[in-house]
KOLVOLO-21095 format. One record per residue (C-alpha): x, y, z; residue number from 0; residue in one letter. Coordinates in nm, 2 decimals. Each point is the difference from the previous one (the first is absolute). Example, Ala and Ser with C-alpha at 12.3 -4.5 7.8 and 13.67 -1.06 7.14 Angstrom:
2
1.23; -0.45; 0.78; 0; A
0.14; 0.34; -0.07; 1; S
This chain:
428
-0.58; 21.73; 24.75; 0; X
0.34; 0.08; 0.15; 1; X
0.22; -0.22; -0.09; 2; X
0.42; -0.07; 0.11; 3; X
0.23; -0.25; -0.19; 4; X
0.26; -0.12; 0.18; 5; X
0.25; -0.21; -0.19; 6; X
0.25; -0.29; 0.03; 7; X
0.26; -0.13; -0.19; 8; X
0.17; 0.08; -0.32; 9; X
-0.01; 0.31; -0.29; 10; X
-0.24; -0.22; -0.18; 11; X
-0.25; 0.04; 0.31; 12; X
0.06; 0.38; 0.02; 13; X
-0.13; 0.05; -0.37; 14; X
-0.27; -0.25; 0.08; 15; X
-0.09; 0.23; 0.27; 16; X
0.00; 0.30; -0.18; 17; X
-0.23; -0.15; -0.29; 18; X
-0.24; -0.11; 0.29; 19; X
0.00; 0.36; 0.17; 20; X
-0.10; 0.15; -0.35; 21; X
-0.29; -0.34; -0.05; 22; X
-0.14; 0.15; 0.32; 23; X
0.03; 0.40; -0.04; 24; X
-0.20; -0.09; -0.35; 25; X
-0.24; -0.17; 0.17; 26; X
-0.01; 0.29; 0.18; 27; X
0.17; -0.12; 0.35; 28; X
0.21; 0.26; 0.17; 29; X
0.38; -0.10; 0.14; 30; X
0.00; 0.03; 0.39; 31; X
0.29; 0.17; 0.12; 32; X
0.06; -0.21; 0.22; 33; X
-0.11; -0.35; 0.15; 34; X
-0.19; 0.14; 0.29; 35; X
-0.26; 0.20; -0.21; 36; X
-0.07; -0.31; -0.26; 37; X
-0.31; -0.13; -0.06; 38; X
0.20; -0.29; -0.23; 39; X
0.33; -0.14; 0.07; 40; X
0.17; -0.17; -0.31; 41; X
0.31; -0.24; 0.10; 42; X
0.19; -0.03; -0.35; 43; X
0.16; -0.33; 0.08; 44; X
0.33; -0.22; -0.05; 45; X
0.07; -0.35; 0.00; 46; X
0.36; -0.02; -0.08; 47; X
0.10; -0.09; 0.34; 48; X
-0.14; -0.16; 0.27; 49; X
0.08; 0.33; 0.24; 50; X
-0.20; 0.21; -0.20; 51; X
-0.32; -0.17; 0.00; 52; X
0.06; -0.04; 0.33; 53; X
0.01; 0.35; 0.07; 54; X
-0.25; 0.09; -0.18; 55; X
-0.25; -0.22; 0.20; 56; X
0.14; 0.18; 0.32; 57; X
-0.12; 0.33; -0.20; 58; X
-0.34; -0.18; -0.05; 59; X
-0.02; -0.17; 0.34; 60; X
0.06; 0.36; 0.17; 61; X
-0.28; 0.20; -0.24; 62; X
-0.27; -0.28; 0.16; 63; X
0.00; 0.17; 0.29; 64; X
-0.03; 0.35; -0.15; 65; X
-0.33; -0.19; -0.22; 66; X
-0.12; -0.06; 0.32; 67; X
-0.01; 0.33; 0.10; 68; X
-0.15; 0.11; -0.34; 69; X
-0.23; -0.30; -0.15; 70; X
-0.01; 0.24; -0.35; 71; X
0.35; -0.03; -0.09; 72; X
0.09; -0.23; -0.27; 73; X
0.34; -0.20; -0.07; 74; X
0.11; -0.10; -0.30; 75; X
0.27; -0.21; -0.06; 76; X
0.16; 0.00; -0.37; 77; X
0.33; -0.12; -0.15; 78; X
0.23; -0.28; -0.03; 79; X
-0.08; -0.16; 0.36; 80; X
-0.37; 0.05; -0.10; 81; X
0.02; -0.18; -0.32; 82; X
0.20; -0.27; 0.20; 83; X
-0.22; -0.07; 0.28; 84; X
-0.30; 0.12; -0.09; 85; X
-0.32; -0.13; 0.14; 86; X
0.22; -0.13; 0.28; 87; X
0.03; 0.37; 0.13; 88; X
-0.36; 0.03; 0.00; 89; X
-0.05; -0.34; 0.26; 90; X
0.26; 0.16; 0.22; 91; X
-0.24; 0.23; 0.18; 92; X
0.22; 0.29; -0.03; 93; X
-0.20; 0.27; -0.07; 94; X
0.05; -0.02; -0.39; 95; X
-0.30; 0.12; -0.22; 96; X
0.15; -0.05; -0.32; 97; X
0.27; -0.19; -0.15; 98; X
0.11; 0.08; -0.40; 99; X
0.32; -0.19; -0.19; 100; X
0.17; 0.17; -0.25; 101; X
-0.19; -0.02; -0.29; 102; X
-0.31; 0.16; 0.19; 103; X
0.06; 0.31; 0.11; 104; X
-0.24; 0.16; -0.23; 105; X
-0.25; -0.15; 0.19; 106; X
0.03; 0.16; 0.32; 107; X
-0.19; 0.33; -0.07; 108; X
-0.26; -0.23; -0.14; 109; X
-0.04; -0.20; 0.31; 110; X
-0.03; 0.29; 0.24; 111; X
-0.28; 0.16; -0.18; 112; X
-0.16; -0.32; 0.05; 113; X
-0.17; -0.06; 0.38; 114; X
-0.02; -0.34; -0.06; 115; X
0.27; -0.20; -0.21; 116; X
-0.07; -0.32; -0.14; 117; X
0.34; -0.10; 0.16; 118; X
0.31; 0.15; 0.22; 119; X
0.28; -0.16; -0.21; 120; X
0.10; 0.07; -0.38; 121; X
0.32; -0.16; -0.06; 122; X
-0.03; -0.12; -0.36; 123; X
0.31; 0.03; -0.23; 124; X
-0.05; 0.18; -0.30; 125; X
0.34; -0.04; -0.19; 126; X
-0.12; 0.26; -0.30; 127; X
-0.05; 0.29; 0.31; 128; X
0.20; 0.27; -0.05; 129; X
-0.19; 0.32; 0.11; 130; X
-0.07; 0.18; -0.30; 131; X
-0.05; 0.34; 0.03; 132; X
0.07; 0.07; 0.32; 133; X
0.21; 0.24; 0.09; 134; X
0.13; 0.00; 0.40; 135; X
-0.04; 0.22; 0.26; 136; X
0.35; 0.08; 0.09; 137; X
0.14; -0.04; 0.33; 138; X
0.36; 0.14; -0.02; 139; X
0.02; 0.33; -0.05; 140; X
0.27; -0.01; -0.25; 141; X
0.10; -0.36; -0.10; 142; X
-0.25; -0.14; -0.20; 143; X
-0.04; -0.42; -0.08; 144; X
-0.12; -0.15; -0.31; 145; X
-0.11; -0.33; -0.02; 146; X
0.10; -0.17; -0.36; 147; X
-0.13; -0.31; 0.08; 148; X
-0.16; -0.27; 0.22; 149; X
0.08; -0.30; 0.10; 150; X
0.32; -0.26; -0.01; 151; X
0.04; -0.32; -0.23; 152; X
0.34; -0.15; 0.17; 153; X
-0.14; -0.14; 0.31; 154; X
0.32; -0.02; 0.19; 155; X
-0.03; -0.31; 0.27; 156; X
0.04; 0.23; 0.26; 157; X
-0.30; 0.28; -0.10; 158; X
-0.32; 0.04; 0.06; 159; X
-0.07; 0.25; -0.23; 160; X
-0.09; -0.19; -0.32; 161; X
-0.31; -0.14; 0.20; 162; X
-0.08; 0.31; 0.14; 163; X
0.06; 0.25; -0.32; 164; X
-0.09; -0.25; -0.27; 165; X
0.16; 0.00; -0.35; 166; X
0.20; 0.27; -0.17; 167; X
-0.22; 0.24; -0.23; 168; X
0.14; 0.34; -0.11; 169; X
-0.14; 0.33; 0.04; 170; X
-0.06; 0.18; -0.37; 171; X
0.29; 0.23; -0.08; 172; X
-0.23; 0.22; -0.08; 173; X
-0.16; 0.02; 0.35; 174; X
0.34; 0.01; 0.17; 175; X
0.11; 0.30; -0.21; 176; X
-0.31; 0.20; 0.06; 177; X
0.04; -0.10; 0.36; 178; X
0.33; 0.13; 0.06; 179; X
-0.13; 0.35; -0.21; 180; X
-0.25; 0.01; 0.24; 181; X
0.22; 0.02; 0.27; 182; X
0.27; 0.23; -0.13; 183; X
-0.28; 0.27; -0.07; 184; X
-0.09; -0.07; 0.43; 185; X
0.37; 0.10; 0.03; 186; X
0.18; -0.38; 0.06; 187; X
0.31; 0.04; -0.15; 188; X
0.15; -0.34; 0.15; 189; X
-0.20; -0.31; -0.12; 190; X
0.09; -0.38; 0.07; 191; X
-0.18; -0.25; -0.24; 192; X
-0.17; -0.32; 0.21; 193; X
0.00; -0.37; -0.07; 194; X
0.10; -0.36; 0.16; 195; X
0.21; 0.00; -0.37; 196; X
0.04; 0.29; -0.23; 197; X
0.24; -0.12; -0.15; 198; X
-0.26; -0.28; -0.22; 199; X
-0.25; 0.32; -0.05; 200; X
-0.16; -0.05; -0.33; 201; X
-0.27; 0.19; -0.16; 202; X
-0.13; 0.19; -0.31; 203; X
0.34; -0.11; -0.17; 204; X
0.20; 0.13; 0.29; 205; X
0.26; -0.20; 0.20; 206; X
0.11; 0.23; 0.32; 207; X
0.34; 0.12; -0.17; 208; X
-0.25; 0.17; -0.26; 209; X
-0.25; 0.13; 0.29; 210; X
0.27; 0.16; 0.19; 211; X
0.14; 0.14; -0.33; 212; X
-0.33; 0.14; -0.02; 213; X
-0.01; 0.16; 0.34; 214; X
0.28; 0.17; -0.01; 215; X
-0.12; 0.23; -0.26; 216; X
-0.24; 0.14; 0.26; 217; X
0.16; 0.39; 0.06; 218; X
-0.13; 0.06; 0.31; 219; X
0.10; -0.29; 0.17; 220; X
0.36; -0.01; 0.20; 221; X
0.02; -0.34; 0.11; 222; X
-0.10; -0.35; -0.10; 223; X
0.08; -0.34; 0.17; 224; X
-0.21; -0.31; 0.03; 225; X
0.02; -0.36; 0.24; 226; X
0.03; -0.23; -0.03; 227; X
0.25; -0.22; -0.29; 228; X
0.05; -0.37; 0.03; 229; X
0.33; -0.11; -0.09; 230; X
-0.13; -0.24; -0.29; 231; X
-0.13; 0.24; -0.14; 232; X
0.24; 0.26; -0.04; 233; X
0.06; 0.13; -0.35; 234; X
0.30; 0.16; -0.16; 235; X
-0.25; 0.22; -0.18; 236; X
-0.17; 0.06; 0.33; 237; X
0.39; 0.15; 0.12; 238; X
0.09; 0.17; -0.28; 239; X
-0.33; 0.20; 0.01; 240; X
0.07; 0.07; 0.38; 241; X
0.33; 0.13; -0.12; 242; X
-0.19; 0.20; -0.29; 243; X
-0.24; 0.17; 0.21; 244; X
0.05; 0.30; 0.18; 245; X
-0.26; -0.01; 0.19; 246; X
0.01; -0.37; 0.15; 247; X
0.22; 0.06; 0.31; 248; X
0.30; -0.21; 0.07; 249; X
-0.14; -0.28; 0.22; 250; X
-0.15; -0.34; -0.03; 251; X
-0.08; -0.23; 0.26; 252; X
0.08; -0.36; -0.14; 253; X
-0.11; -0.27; 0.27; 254; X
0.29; -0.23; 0.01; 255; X
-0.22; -0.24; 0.30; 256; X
0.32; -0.25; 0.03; 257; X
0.33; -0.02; -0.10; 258; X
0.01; -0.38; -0.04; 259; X
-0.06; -0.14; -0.35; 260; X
-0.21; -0.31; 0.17; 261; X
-0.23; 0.19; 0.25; 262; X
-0.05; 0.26; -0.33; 263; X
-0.11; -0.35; -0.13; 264; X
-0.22; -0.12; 0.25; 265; X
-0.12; 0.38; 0.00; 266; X
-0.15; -0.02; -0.37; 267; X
0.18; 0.32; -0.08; 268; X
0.11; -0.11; -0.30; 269; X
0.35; 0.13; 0.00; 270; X
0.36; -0.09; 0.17; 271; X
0.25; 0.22; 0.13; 272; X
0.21; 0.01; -0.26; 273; X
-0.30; 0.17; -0.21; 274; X
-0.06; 0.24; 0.26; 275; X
0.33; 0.09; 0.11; 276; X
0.04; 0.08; -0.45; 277; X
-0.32; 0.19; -0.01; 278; X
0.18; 0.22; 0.30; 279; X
0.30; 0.04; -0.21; 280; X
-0.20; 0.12; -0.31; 281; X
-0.20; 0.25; 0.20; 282; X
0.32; 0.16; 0.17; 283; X
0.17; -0.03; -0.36; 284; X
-0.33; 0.23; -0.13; 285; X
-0.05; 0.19; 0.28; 286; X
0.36; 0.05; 0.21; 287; X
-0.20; 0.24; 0.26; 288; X
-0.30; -0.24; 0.07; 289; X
-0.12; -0.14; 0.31; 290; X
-0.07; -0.31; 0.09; 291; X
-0.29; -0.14; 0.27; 292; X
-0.11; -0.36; 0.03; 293; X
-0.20; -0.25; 0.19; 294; X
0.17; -0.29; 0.21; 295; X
-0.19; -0.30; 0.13; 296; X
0.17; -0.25; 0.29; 297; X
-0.10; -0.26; 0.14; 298; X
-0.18; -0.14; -0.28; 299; X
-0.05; -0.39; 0.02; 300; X
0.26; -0.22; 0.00; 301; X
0.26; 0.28; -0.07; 302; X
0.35; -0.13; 0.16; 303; X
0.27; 0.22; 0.20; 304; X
0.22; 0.01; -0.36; 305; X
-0.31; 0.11; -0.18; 306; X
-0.04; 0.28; 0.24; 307; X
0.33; 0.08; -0.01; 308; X
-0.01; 0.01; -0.37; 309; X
-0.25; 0.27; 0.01; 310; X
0.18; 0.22; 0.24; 311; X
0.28; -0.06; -0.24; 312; X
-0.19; 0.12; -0.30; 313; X
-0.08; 0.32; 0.21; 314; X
0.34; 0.06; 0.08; 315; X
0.09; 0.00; -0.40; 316; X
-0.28; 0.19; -0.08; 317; X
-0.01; 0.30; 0.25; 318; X
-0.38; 0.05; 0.03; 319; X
-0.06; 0.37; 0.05; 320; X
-0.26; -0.16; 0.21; 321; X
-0.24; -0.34; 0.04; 322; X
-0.34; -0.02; 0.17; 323; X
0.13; -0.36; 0.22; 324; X
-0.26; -0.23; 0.07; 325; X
0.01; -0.34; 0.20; 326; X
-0.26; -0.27; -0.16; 327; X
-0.34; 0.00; 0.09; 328; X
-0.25; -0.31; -0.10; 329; X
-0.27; 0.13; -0.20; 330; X
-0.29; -0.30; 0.00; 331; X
-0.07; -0.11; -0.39; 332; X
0.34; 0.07; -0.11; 333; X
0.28; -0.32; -0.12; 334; X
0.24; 0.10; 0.23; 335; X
-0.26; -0.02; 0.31; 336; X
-0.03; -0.37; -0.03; 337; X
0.35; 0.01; 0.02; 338; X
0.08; -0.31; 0.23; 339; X
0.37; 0.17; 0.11; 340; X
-0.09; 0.33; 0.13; 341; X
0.27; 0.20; 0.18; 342; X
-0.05; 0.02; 0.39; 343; X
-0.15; 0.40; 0.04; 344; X
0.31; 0.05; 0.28; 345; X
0.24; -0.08; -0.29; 346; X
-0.21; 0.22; -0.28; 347; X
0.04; 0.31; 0.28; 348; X
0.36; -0.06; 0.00; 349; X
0.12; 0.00; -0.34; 350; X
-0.27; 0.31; -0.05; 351; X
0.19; 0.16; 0.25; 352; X
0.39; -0.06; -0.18; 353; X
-0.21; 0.13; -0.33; 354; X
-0.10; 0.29; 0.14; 355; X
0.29; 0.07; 0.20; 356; X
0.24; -0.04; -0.32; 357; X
-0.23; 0.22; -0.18; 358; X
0.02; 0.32; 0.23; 359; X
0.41; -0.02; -0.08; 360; X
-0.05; 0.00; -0.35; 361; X
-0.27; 0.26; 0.00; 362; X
0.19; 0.20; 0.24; 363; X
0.27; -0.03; -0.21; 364; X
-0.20; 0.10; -0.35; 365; X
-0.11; 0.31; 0.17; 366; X
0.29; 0.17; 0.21; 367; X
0.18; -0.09; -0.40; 368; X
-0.24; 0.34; -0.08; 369; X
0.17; 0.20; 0.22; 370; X
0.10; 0.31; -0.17; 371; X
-0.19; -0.01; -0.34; 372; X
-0.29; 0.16; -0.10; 373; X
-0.30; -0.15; -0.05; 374; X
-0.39; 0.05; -0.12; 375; X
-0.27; 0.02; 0.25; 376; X
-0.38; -0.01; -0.06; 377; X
-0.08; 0.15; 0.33; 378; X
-0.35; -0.19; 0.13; 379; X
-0.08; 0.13; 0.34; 380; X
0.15; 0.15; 0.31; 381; X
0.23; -0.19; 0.18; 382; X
-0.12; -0.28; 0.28; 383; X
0.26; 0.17; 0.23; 384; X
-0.07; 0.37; 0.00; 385; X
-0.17; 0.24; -0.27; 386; X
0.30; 0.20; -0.04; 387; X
0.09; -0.26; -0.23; 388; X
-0.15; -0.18; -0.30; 389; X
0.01; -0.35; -0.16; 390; X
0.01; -0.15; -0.34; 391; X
0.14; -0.27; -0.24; 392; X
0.30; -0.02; -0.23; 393; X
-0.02; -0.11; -0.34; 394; X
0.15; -0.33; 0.17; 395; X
-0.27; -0.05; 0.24; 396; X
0.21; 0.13; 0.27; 397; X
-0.22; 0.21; 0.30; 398; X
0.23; 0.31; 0.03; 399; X
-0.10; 0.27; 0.29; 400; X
0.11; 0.38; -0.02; 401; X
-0.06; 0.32; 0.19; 402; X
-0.28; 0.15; -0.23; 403; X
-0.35; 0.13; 0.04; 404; X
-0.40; -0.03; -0.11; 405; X
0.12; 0.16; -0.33; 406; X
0.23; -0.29; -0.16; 407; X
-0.27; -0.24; 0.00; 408; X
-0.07; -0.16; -0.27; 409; X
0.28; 0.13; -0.21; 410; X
0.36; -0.13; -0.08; 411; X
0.29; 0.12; 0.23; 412; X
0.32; -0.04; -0.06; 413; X
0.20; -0.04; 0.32; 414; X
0.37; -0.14; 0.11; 415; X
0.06; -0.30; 0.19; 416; X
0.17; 0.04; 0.37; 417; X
-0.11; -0.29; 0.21; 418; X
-0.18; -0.33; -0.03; 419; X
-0.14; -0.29; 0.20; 420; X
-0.14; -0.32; -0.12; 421; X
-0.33; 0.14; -0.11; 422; X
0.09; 0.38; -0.05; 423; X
0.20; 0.27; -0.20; 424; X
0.07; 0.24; 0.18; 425; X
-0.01; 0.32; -0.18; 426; X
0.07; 0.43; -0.03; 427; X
């Protein structure tokens, strides 16, 4: 069978993808190369936000007609919005054949050996699941993820991934090191490590400091980086080993969600400002060249004008090389949905807006400060714009672009600084 994933959402759903793609190509499956010639769609699903389930059932809605046309073609909806709603996408007379949660991906080849299933839902948790053994089927030609562990224990009001994830368990060390060989002898020299915490990875005696110590005796990798840290969690060790490493690049995003010590509260993040504002100071005191990226939540319930205010403030302090801005969005079976003072959605737009808007200055800012030095590129690809140039990363996560060709990539470049824009270095 012909089969094309199509994926929403965040890193973590990418690697799922790839792990799925290499379940099916074992099972002997081939990857379509496009959605037209598939014979199985898989929607690899999120349920962070609202928006992006409901796009995704747009994507579903608008493949019905195409079943129509073709009664043999099978959807298959897996993921976090799978494991969330489950059955219920099944009674919605979409078109779905299949729906699998998290913990049941191994299933799927299973099922579509099978002509007649038992049933057309598997959503069980299974909070011991880890995957063992199986290596993905890369996606990126060049940048490679590594998932260290599943799951999240510190069920934020706010998030919906707890209920959709299940508990923290940690990959073994020893599969995650093998892993990563694996991928440096395919030629990925620039690998990010995956979790909803990495920073409480634990396993076979290692604590994450020790696995990224590890790592980084790999020779043929370049580049190593991993998403995502929460705050509370933060370790001096954990900083002093980024500051150690060669090979871990000078960047970690840190979501900050609020500057207000009360909504952080009301948030279950488990820190204040104060604590996060001193981690900052410790990782620039390490690591004077590192950049910093972050999340920001607004209009979370009951959060005043000063409260806002106060997190605008704590951006201003901080300089943010840049933040992924989000307005709140209800997620059903989280504490802060039953919330009884939700913020009007005309007022959550508005302060989104003024976070974004303040953001752009102080990543315009952070870039055009580059002007003039040199810096490290792993080229990537071509460039959107025009193939006379090529794209990569720095070491700080910045996307740089540069006149080059076909030849640089996938190798480091080192190339000067001339121009930026809020996004993009500009570089010869």
């Amino acid at each position: 069978m012909r089969f094309f994933v199509e994926t929403y959402g965040c890193q973590m759903n990418v690697a799922d993808s790839e792990m799925v793609t290499s379940m099916l190509i074992q099972a002997g499956h081939t990857p379509a190369t496009n959605i037209d010639d598939a014979q199985l769609i898989v929607f690899n699903t999120c349920s962070v936000r609202e928006h992006a389930e409901q796009r995704v059932l747009g994507r579903i809605a608008n493949e019905k007609h195409r079943k129509q046309q073709n009664p043999d073609l099978k959807i298959a909806v897996v993921g976090c919005m799978a494991q969330r709603m489950g059955k219920r996408l099944m009674e919605l007379e979409s078109g779905v054949d299949f729906v699998f949660g998290v913990d049941q991906y191994d299933k799927l080849a299973e099922i579509l050996a099978n002509d007649s299933p038992i049933q057309n839902h598997w959503t069980e948790m299974d909070n011991e699941q880890v995957y063992h053994g199986i290596l993905p089927t890369r996606l990126n030609r060049h940048c490679g993820f590594v998932t260290v562990m599943r799951g999240c224990d510190n069920f934020c009001s706010y998030c919906i991934v707890p209920y959709v994830r299940g508990r923290e368990r940690s990959r073994p060390a020893s599969d995650i090191v093998k892993e990563v060989e694996e991928a440096t002898l395919e030629g990925f020299r620039d690998i990010t490590l995956l979790g909803q915490n990495v920073n409480s990875y634990q396993n076979e005696g290692m604590d994450f400091a020790s696995l990224l110590r590890e790592l980084n005796q790999i020779d043929p990798l370049w580049r190593l980086r991993f998403v995502t840290s929460h705050p509370k969690d933060l370790s001096d060790n954990l900083i002093q080993t980024m500051a150690d490493c060669d090979k871990i690049c000078e960047h970690i995003h840190l979501p900050m969600q609020s500057g207000d010590d009360d909504v952080l509260f009301r948030m279950n993040r488990g820190y204040g400002s104060r604590h996060y504002y001193d981690l900052i100071t410790r990782l620039r005191t390490a690591i004077p060249d590192i950049a910093l990226t972050t999340d920001v939540l607004v209009g979370f319930p009951g959060e005043t004008e000063r409260q806002f205010e106060n997190t605008l403030e704590l951006m201003r302090q901080i300089q943010f090389d840049y933040a992924f801005c989000f307005k709140y969005s209800p997620r059903e079976g989280t504490a802060a949905a039953k919330s009884t003072d939700q913020i009007p959605e005309e007022l959550r737009l508005e302060r989104l807006q003024k976070t974004i808007d303040l953001q752009r200055e102080i990543t315009l800012h952070k870039f055009r400060s580059q002007i003039g030095k040199r810096v490290e590129v792993y080229v990537e690809d071509f460039s959107r714009k025009s193939h006379e140039q090529v794209s990569g990363k720095t070491r700080d996560f910045k996307i740089a672009v540069l006149s080059g060709t076909s030849d640089q990539i996938g190798s480091l470049v080192e190339a000067k600084v001339i121009d930026a824009t809020a996004g993009t270095l500009i570089c010869l």
